[in-house]
Every structure is written in structure tokens, then in C-alpha cells.
TORDO-205210 format. One record per residue (C-alpha): residue number from 0; residue in one letter; x, y, z. Coordinates in steps of 0.2 Angstrom, whole numbers, plus 2048, in hexadecimal, padded with zeros to 3 digits. Layout:
<recs>
resi:resn:x:y:z
NUM:A:X:Y:Z;
...
</recs>
This chain:
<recs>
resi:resn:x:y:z
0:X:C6B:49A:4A7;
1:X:C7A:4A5:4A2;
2:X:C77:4B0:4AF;
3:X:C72:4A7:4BD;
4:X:C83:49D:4B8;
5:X:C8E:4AD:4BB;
6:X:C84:4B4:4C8;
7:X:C86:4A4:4D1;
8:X:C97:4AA:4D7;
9:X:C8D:4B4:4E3;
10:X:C85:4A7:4EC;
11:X:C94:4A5:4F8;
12:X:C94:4B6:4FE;
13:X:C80:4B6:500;
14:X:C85:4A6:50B;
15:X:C90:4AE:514;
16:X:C84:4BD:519;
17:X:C76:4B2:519;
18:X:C6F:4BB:529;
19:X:C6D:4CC:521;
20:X:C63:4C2:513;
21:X:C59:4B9:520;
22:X:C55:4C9:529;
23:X:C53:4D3:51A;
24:X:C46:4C6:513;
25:X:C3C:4C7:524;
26:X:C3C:4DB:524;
27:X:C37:4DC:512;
28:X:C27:4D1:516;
29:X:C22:4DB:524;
30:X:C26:4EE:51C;
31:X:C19:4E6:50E;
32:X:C0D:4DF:51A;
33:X:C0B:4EF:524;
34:X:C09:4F7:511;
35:X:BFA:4EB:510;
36:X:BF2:4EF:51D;
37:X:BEF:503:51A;
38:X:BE3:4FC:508;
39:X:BD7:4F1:512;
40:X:BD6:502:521;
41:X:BD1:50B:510;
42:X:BC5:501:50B;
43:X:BBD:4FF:51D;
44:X:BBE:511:520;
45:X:BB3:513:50D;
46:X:BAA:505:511;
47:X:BA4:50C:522;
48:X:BA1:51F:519;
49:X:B94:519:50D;
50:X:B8C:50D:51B;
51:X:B8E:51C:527;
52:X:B85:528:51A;
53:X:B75:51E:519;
54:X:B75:51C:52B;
55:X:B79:52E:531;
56:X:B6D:535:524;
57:X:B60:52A:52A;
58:X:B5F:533:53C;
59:X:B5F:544:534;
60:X:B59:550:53D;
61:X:B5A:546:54E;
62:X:B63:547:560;
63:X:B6C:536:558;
64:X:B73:53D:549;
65:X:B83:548:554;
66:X:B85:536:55D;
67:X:B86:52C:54E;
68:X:B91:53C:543;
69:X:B9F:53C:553;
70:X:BA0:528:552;
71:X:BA4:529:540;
72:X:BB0:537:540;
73:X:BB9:52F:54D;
74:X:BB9:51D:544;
75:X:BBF:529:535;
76:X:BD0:530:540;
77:X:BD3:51F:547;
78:X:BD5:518:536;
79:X:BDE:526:530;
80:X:BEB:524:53F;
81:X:BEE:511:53F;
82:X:BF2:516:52C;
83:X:BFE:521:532;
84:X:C04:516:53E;
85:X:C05:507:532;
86:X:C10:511:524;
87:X:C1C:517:531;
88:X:C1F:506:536;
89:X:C21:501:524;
90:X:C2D:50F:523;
91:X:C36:504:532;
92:X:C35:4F7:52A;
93:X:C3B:4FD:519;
94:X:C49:504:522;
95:X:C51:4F4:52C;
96:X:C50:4EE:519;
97:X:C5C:4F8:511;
98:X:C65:4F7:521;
99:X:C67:4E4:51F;
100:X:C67:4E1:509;
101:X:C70:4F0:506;
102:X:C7E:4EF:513;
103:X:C7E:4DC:50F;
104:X:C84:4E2:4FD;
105:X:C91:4EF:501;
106:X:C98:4E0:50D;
107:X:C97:4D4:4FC;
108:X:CA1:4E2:4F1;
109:X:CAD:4E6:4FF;
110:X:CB1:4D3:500;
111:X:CB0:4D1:4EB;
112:X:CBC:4DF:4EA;
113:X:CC8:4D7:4F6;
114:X:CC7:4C6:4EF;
115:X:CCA:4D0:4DD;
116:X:CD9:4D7:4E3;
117:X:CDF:4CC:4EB;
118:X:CDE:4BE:4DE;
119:X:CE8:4CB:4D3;
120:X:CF7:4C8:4DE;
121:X:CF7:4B7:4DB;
122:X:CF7:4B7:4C7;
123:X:D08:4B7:4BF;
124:X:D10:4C5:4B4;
125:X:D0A:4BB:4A4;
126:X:CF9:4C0:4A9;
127:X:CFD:4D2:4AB;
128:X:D06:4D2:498;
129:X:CF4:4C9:48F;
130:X:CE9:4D9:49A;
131:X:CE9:4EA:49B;
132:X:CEA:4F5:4AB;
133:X:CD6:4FB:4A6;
134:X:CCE:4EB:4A4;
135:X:CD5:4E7:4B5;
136:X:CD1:4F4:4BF;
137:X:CC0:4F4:4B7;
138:X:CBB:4E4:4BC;
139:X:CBF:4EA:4CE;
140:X:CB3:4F8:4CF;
141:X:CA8:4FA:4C0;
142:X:CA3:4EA:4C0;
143:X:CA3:4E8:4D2;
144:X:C9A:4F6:4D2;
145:X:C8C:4EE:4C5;
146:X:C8B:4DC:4D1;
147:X:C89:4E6:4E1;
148:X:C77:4EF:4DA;
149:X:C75:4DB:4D6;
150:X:C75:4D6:4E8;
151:X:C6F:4E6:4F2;
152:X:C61:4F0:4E7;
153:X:C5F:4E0:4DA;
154:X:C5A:4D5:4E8;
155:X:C51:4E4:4F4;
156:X:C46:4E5:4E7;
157:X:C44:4D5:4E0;
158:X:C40:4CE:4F2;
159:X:C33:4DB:4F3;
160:X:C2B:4D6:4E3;
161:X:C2A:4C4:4E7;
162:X:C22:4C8:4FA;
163:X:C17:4D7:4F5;
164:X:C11:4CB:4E5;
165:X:C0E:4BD:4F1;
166:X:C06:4C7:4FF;
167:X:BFB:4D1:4F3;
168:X:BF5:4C5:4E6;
169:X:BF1:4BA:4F2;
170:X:BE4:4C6:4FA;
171:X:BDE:4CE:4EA;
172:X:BDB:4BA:4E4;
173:X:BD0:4BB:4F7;
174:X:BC4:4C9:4F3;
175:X:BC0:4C4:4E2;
176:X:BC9:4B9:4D6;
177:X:BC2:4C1:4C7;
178:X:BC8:4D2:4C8;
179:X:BD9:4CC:4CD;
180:X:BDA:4C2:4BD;
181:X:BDA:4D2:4B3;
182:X:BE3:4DC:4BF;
183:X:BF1:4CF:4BA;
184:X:BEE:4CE:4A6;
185:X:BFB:4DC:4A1;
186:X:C08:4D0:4AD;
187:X:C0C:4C5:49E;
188:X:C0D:4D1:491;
189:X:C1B:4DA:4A1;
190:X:C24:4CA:4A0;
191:X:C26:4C5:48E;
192:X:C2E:4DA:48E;
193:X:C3A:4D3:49C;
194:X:C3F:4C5:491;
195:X:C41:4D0:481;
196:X:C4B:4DE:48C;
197:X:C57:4D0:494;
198:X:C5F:4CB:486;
199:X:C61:4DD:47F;
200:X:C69:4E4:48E;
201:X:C75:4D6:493;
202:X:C7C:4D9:481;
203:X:C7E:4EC:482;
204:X:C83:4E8:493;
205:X:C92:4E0:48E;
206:X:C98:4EC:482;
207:X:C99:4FA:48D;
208:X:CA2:4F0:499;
209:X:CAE:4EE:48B;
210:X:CAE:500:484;
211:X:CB1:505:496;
212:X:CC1:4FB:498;
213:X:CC7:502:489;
214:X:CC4:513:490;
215:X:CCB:510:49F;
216:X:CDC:507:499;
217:X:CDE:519:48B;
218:X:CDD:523:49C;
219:X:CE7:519:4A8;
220:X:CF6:518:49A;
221:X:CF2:52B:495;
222:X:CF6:532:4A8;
223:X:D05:525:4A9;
224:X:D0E:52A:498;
225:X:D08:53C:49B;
226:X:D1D:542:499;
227:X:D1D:53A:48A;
228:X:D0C:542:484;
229:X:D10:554:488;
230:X:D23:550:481;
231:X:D1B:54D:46E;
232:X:D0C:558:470;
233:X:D00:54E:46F;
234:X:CF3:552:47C;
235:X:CE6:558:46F;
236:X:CEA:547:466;
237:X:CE6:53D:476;
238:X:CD4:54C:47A;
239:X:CCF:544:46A;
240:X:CD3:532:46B;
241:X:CCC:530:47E;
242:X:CBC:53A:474;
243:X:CBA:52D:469;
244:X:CBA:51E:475;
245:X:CAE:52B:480;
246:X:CA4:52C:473;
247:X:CA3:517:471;
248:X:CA0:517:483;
249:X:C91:523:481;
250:X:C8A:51A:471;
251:X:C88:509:47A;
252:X:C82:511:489;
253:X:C74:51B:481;
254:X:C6F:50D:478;
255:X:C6D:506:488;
256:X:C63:512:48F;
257:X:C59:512:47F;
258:X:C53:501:487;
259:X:C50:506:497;
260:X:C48:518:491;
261:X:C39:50D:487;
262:X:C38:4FF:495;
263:X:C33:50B:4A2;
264:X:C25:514:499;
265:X:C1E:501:493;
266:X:C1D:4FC:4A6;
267:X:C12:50D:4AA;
268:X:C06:508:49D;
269:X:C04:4F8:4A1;
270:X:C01:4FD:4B5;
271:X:BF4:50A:4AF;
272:X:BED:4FD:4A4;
273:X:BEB:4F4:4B6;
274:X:BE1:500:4BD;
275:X:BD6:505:4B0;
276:X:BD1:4F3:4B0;
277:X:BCF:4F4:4C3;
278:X:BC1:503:4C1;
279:X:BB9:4FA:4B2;
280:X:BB8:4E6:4B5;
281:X:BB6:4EB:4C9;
282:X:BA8:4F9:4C6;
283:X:B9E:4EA:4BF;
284:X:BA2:4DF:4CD;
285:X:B9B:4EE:4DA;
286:X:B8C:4EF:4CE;
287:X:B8A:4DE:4D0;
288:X:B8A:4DD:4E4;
289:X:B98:4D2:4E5;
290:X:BA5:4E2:4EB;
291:X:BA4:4F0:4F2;
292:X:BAC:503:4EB;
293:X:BB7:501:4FA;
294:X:BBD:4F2:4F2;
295:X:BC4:4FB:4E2;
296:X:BCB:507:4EC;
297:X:BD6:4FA:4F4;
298:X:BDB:4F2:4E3;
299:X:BDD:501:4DD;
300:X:BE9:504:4EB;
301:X:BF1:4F1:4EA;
302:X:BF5:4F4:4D5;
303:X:BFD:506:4DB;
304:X:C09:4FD:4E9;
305:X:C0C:4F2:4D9;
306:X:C11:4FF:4D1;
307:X:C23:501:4D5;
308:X:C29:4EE:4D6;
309:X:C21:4EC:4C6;
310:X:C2A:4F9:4BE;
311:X:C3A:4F4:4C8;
312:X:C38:4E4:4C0;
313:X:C3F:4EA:4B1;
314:X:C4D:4F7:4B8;
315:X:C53:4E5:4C4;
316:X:C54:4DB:4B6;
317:X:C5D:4E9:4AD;
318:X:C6A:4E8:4BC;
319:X:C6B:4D4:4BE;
320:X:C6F:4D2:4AC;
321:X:C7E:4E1:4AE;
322:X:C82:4D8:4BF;
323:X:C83:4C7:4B2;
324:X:C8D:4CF:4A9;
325:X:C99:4D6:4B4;
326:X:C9C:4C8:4BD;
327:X:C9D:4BF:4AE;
328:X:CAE:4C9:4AB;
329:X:CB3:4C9:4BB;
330:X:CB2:4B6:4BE;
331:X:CBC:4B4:4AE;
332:X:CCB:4BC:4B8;
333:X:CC8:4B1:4C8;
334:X:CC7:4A2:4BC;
335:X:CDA:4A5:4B9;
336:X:CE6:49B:4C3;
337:X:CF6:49F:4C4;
338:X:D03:490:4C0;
339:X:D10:498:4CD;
340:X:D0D:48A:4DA;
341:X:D18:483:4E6;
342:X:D18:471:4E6;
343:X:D1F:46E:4F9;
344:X:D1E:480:500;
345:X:D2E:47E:506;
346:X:D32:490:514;
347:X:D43:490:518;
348:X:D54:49B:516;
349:X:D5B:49C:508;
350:X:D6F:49C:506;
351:X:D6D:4A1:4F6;
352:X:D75:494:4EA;
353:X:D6E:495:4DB;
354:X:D6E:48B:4CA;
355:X:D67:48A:4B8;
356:X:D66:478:4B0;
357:X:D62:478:49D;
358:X:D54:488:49F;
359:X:D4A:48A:491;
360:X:D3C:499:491;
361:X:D2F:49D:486;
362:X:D23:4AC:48B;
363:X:D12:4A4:489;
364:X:D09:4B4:484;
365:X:D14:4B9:474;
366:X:D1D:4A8:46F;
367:X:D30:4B0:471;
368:X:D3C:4A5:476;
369:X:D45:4AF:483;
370:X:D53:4A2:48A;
371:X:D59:492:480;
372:X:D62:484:48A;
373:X:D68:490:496;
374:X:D73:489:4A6;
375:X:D7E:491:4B4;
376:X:D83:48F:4C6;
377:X:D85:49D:4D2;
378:X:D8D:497:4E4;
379:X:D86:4A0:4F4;
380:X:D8C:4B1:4F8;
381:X:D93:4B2:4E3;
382:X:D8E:4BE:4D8;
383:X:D8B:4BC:4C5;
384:X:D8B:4C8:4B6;
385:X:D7E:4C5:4A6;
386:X:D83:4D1:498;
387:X:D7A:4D1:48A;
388:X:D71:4DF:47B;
389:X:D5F:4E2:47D;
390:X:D54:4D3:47B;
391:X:D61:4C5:47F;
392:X:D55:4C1:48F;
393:X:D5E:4C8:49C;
394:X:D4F:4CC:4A4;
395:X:D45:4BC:4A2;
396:X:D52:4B5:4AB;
397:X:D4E:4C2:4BA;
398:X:D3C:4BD:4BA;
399:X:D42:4AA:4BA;
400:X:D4E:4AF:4CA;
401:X:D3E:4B7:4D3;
402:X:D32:4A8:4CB;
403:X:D27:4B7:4C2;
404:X:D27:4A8:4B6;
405:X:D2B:494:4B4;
406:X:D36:48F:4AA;
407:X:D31:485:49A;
408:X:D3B:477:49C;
409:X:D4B:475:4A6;
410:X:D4E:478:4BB;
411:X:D51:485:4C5;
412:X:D59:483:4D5;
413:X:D5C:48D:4E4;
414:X:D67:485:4F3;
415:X:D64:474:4E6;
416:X:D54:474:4EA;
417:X:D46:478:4DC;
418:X:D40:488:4DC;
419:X:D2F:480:4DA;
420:X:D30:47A:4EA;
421:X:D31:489:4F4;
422:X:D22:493:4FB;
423:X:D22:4A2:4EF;
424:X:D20:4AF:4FC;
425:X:D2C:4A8:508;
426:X:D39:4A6:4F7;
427:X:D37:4B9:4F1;
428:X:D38:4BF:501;
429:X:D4B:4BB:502;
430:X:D4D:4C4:4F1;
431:X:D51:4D5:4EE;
432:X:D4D:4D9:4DB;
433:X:D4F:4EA:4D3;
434:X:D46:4EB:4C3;
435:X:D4B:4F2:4B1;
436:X:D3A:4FD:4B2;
437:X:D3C:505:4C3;
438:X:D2B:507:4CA;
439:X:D2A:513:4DA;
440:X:D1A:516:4E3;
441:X:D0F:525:4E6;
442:X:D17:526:4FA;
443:X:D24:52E:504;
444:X:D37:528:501;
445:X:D36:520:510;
446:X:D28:512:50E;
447:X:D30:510:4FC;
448:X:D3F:50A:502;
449:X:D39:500:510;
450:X:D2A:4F9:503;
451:X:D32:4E7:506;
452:X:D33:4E8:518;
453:X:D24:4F5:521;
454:X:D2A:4F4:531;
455:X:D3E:4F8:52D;
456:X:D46:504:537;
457:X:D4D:514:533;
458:X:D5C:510:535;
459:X:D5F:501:526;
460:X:D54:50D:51A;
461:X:D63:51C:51E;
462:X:D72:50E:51B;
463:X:D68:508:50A;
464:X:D66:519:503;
465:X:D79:51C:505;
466:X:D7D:50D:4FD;
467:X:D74:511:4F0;
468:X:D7A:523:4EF;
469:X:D6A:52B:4EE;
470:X:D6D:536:501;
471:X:D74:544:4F9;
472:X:D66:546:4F1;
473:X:D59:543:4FF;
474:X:D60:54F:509;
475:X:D5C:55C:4FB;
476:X:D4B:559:4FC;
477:X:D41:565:50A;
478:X:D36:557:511;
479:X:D46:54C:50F;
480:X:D42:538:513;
481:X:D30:53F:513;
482:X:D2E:543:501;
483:X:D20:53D:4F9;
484:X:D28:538:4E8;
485:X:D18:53A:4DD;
486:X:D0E:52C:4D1;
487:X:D1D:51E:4CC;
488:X:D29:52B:4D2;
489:X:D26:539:4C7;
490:X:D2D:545:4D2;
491:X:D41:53B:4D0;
492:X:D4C:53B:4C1;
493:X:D4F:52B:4B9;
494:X:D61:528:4C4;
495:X:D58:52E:4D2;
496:X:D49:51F:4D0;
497:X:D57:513:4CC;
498:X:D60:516:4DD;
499:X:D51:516:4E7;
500:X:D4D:505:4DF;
501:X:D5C:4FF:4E3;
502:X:D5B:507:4F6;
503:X:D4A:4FB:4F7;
504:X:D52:4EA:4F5;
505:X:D62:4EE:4FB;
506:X:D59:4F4:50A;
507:X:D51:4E2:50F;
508:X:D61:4DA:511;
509:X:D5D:4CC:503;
510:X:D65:4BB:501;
511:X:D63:4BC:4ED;
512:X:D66:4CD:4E6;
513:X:D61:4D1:4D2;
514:X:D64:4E1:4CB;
515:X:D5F:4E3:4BA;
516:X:D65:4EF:4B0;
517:X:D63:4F9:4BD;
518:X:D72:505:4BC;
519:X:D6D:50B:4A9;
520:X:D67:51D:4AF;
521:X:D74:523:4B7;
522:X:D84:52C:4B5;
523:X:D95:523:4B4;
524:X:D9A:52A:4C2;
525:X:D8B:526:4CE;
526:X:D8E:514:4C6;
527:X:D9D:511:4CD;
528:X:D98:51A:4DE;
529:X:D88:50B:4DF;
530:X:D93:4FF:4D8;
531:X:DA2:502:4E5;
532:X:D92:501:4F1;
533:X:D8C:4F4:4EB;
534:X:D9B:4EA:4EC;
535:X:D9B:4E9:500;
536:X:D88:4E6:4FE;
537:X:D8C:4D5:4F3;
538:X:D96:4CE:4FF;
539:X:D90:4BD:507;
540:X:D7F:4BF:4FC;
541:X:D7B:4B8:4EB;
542:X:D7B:4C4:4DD;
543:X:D75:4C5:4CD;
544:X:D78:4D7:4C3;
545:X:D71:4D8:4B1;
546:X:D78:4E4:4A7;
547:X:D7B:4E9:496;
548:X:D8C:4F4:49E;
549:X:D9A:4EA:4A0;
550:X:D9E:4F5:4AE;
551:X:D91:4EF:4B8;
552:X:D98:4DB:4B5;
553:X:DA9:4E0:4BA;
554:X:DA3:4DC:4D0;
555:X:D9D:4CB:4C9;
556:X:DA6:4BB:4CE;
557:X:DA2:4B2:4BE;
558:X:D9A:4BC:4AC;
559:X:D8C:4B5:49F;
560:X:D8C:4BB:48F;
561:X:D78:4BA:487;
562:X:D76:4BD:476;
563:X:D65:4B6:46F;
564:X:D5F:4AC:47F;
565:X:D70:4A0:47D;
566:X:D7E:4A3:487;
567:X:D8D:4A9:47C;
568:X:D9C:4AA:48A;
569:X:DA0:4A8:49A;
570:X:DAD:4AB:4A7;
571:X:DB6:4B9:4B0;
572:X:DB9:4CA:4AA;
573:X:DCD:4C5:4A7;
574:X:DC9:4B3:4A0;
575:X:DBA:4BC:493;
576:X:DC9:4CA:48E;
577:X:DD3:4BF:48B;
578:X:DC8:4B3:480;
579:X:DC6:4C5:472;
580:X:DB3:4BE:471;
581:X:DA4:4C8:472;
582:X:DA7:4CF:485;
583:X:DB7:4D7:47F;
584:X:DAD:4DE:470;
585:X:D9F:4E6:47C;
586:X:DAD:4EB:48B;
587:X:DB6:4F6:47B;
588:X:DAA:4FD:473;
589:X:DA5:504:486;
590:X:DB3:50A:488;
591:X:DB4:513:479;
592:X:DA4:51C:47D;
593:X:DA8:521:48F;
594:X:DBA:525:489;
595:X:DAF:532:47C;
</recs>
């Protein structure tokens, strides 16, 4: 029931190519019927030998005997041809259905995969923190990988067993009911095996799906963190760590195999076991006139084509059980609803007003309380500072901007309207937002700074790279805009990735701009070239620049001072000089520093 329950997913992409079934189904009866056939021609063509023998030797010696020797070897090549003709069309056949039931499942895993992905664009950050990058992207290929032999080879197969069965038995039962019944004794003793094997392999099933995400997750954050690997020496360290998970991976896997290696023998035993039974029970049916040794010969041949559905009965249970299992994980991600919904869907153009009424936040995976009672007002076209010392949720409040998350309790409004009434999409499109972690993708300059906006000319990608400071640079570069930057920007320096970053928002002309932190790589120098740029970029457009450098707070209109989620001061830069609080504190121990 378990499986059928997490396989039942499924059913809406069989629905949807219902016609590849429906064809595939037809195809596989006829591929089997034209199977078929070729055993009774055998047994005719024996049949007619021993009647023929008795015949032809009876005329020996006579003008008849040539005669009746040329109608029998003719009889002989016309049986032998239509059997030939008969297995090329069941090669036809067989043919049309992989072309339907195989093609049907790489249409299924190319639409799972889609639905995957795109369901991951719709979870929230909060997801993201609870999983790791492995698991994910696991779930999107491995296991797809495991549901997709479900519905092609599985199914193929299955379908085949089920027809051929039907089609078989039925005429095995017609010729004599007797020796069909201990053709089919070892049948039960092959389905009480199934049972046993099921339950083993859907377990170990699962725990190489698990070893596998934790094998995945060591690599994918090995090659990420590989600076950071070489710089403490520790890529013998990480050999012998990925080993070990390796080495998990393998253990689970062989034990699978073990399975698999003892069920495959057991099912050729038990189809020998079929024929010796044919030979016995049937050679005391021919003694007894009630068949004919052309007769065995065709059972003989029907337990052979039995052969193989049978002893892919337990590799297809094998799969359907992994495929169970797979899309068991997998529909535990697309079980997961994001809570970042819109209530009105609300698509218009934002001004840019923007307001925080008594916010509290708490991040739902760890507990923290990041903001406590926190309120402000930010008029269209102003800008405003938050200072504050590492882990006084200056970044939360980014995420809040940007609705990465909902607040706990409290509002926020943008143009006093709920944020939670906007459509999401329409909302972040206004938004510029560079991040603390700068993350650049695997592409040329170019397409990183227009990532917002495709289709953006030339022409605004050129004025937001000098704003941000960053042509100079570019121009350095022999493929110049072209450059292909490398995996997360490897290939820049940390001020380099900071400017580019703020190139990419700037360069969609936002309504709302957040810049977190996003200044802490550079020079002071190249700081107060942005931040000189930055100043004409502000103008008529909300801003928002998080910062522990008081430096950067200086273009804002109004400051807030965080210190433990609670907001400690706010005002001007003159008005918090002047109050000797904790601004004044940060703004001279800055200086100081720059001053050494």
C-alpha cells in the first residue's frame, strides 16, 4: 500500500500521455501474439515429420515416394519461413513498443524534473537553511532517474508479463490442463520470494538514497570551498573523508546487490524446475495418447518464452520498490508549500514608501530572534542607514524588504499598502538587492549584469559598470564584457564581485534599492568612488544601505542604530554626533582605524 501510495503521484503524468500507454499496451499484445504463433508452427512442423515418416516409408521403393519426399520438404521451408516471418514482425512489433513506453517515460522524467525545479523556485529561503544543496539535487536526478525505469522498463515489462501470461496460459490450460497445472507449481514458491525480496530491497533502497545525498552534499560543498581546502592543506583530509562516505555508499549498495545476486539464480531454478516437469509429467501424457511429442515441444518452447518475464519479475519489482522509494523523497519536497503568498496579487508601480510597524522576526528553523519591536518610515525617493555589529539583524531586515521571509508579527508596508498584498514577482521585480554573500554565475560579465533584465541593452549594462566602478577593470580583461567569470565568480577578487553585484541591481533601474553590506571588500578609496556614484544613483529611488561602516550611512537621509534586533538610535549623522551615543562610539573608533 505504501508504494502504490507514493507511486500514485505518477498517475497524472500516465494520464497525460495516456496515448503512448494505450498504444504501447496494443503493441505489446500483438509482439506477443506473433511470439505465439512460431510454437504451434513447431509443433505442426513435428507433428507432420512423424506423421510424414510413416507415410513416406510406406511407399519405399516406389515412383510415389520422390512425390510425397518433395511435398514434405516443401511443407518443411513453408513453416520454417512463416517463422521467419512471424519473429521479424514481432521484432516490429517489439520495436513500436519501446518506441511508445520508453519514450512515454523520458516524456514523464522530463516533465517530473521541470515540475521539481520549478517547485524549488517557489519555496522560501527557510527551506533552503533546514536542506542541503545534495539532497536537493539528488532528488532531481537520482531519484528521477530511479521513477523513470518505474514508468519505462518497470511497466514495459510488466505489461508483457501480464499479456504473455494471459495469452499463454490460457492456451497451455486448452491443450491439456493437467500439465499446465505443474508447469505453474514453482509460480507460488516465485511469488512468496517476490514478497520476501520487497520488503528487503525497499529498505536498503532507502539507505542508499540517503548515503548518496550525503555523498553528494560532501562533494558539492568540497569543489565550492576548494580555496579554502587548498589554503589549509587539507585535500588528503577531504580524499579520506569522501572515502569514507564512498565506502558507506558502496556497503549499502553491495548489500543490495547481494539480494539481487541470490534472487536471479533462484528464478533460473525454478524455470528449469518448469521444464523438467514439462518432459516428465508431459512424456506420460504422450504415453498415454492424450498428446503428442510435438506438444512438449511447444510447452517446452511456451515455459522458455516465460523465461524472461518471469525472471524480470523480480529485477521489476526490484525497480518499482526503488521508484517507491524515490518518489517517496521526492514527494516529500513537493509536499512543501511555501507561506510566501500574496493575498490580493496586487501588480502595480511601486513609489517606493516604505514602513515598519512594530516587526518582530524569529527564524523558524533555529529559534533566534532576529528583530524585536522594530519600526521605521522611509518616504519615496529617501534613503536610510542601518548600522549595526554583526548579528544585530541587519540582514534579516533585507530579507523582510525583499519578503525572502514574513514577518512574525507586526506590518510591513510598501506605498501603505501590505507587502502581503502585492504579487511577489511583480514586487521584487522593482527591487534591486545586492546581498552580503555576492553570488556571480558561471557566465560572461555581460549576462551577469543584465541577469535581472535578459533583454537590456548594452548601453545601461556600460553606464552601470561605471557607476559601480568596476570598467577600469573590464577593460583589463582580453575578452573584456565577454569574460566568462568562472563558477560563483572565481575568476574576480572579493571588491571585484562586490562591484559587479552592485552593477546588476543598479543596472535594472529599481524603485527599492538594498545594499547590504555590500561595500565591506573593497578599499576606502574605491568606497568613496561607489559611494560618490551611488549618491546620483539614489536620487528620486528608495534606498536602503546596510552597513557596519559608518561611512557608507553618511548619503542616507535618516540613520538606525541595531544593536541585538532593537533599534538603539536614530536620526541624522549631525543629530546622532551630537547625542555622544553609540553612533558617535562606532563613527570614532572608524576613524581611528582609517586614520592608522
Amino acid at each position: 500500500m505504501e508504494t502504490l501510495r507514493a507511486l500514485s503521484h505518477l498517475n497524472k503524468y500516465l494520464a497525460r500521455y495516456k496515448w503512448y500507454l494505450i498504444w504501447g499496451i496494443v503493441f505489446t499484445a500483438i509482439s506477443n501474439l506473433f511470439g505465439i504463433f512460431p510454437a504451434q508452427l513447431v509443433r505442426y512442423s513435428l507433428d507432420l515429420v512423424r506423421e510424414t515418416l510413416d507415410i513416406y516409408y510406406l511407399y519405399d521403393s516406389t515412383s510415389l515416394q520422390p512425390t510425397l519426399y518433395d511435398i514434405f520438404a516443401f511443407s518443411i521451408l513453408l513453416y520454417g519461413l512463416l517463422i521467419l516471418v512471424l519473429a521479424l514482425l514481432k521484432g516490429f512489433f517489439l520495436f513500436l513498443v519501446r518506441q511508445t513506453l520508453i519514450v512515454m517515460s523520458r516524456h514523464i522524467e522530463y516533465d517530473l524534473k521541470n515540475d521539481i525545479y520549478d517547485h524549488y523556485q517557489t519555496l522560501p529561503l527557510a527551506f533552503y537553511r533546514q536542506h542541503n544543496t545534495g539532497d536537493l539535487m539528488a532528488r532531481i536526478s537520482e531519484d528521477v532517474g530511479k521513477v523513470r525505469m518505474y514508468v519505462g522498463p518497470s511497466i514495459m515489462y510488466g505489461m508483457n508479463l501480464l499479456v504473455l501470461f494471459a495469452l499463454v496460459i490460457s492456451y497451455m490450460v486448452s491443450i491439456n490442463a493437467r500439465l499446465t497445472l505443474y508447469v505453474l507449481l514453482p509460480l507460488p514458491v516465485l511469488s512468496v520470494g517476490i514478497y520476501l525480496v520487497e520488503n528487503i530491497v525497499i529498505r536498503r533502497s532507502e539507505e542508499i538514497q540517503r548515503a548518496l545525498s550525503r555523498m553528494s552534499t560532501y562533494v558539492q560543498e568540497a569543489f565550492s570551498g576548494i580555496r579554502v581546502l587548498k589554503s589549509f592543506v587539507q585535500e588528503q583530509n577531504s580524499v579520506n573523508s569522501f572515502a569514507h562516505e564512498a565506502d558507506s555508499y558502496q556497503e549499502k549498495s553491495l548489500r543490495l546487490t547481494l539480494v539481487d545476486a541470490l534472487w536471479q539464480p533462484l528464478s533460473v531454478l525454478l524455470i528449469g524446475l518448469s521444464n523438467v516437469l514439462v518432459v516428465y509429467v508431459g512424456g506420460q501424457e504422450v504415453l498415454a495418447g492424450r498428446l503428442t511429442a510435438g506438444n512438449i515441444t511447444e510447452f517446452i518452447l511456451y515455459v522458455n518464452m516465460l523465461t524472461w518475464p518471469v525472471m524480470a519479475l523480480g529485477w521489476t519489482t526490484s525497480q518499482t520498490q526503488r521508484a517507491a522509494a524515490s518518489q517517496q523523497r521526492i514527494n516529500e519536497f513537493m509536499a512543501v508549500k511555501t507561506p510566501l503568498v500574496s493575498t490580493k496579487n496586487l501588480r502595480r508601480e511601486l513609489q517606493g514608501a516604505l514602513s515598519f510597524h512594530n516587526v518582530r522576526f524569529v527564524y523558524p528553523d533555529t529559534g533566534i530572534v532576529a528583530l524585536k519591536n522594530f519600526s521605521m518610515n522611509v518616504a519615496a525617493g529617501e534613503s536610510v542607514a542601518i548600522l549595526g555589529t554583526t548579528g544585530s539583524g541587519k540582514s534579516t531586515l533585507a530579507n523582510l524588504i525583499m519578503r525572502m521571509y514574513d514577518a512574525s508579527t507586526g506590518e510591513i508596508r510598501i506605498d501603505n499598502v501590505p507587502i502581503k498584498d502585492y504579487d511577489l514577482s511583480k514586487l521584487r521585480g522593482q527591487m534591486g538587492y545586492v546581498p552580503q554573500d555576492v553570488f556571480l554565475f558561471s557566465d560572461s560579465i555581460s549576462n551577469n549584469v543584465r541577469f535581472g533584465q535578459p533583454n537590456m541593452p548594452q548601453e545601461r549594462v556600460l553606464r552601470a559598470v561605471a557607476d559601480a566602478d568596476l570598467a577600469d577593470n573590464i577593460s583589463q580583461f582580453p575578452e573584456g564584457f565577454d569574460t566568462r567569470i568562472g563558477e560563483r565568480g572565481i575568476t574576480l577578487s572579493g571588491g571585484q564581485k562586490q562591484r559587479l553585484s552592485i552593477a546588476r541591481a543598479i543596472a535594472r533601474d529599481p524603485r527599492i534599492l538594498v545594499l547590504d553590506d555590500c561595500l565591506s571588500a573593497v578599499d576606502t578609496n574605491t568606497e568613496n568612488i561607489i559611494l560618490n556614484n551611488l549618491k546620483r544613483i539614489m536620487e528620486n529611488r528608495t534606498s536602503v544601505i546596510i552597513s557596519h561602516r559608518v561611512s557608507s550611512a553618511k548619503l542616507a537621509d535618516q540613520i538606525i542604530v541595531l544593536d541585538d534586533g532593537e533599534i538603539r538610535e536614530k536620526g541624522t549623522h549631525d543629530e546622532l554626533m551630537a547625542h555622544n551615543g553609540l553612533y558617535r562610539e562606532l563613527y570614532d573608533k572608524q576613524l581611528q582605524g582609517e586614520e592608522v
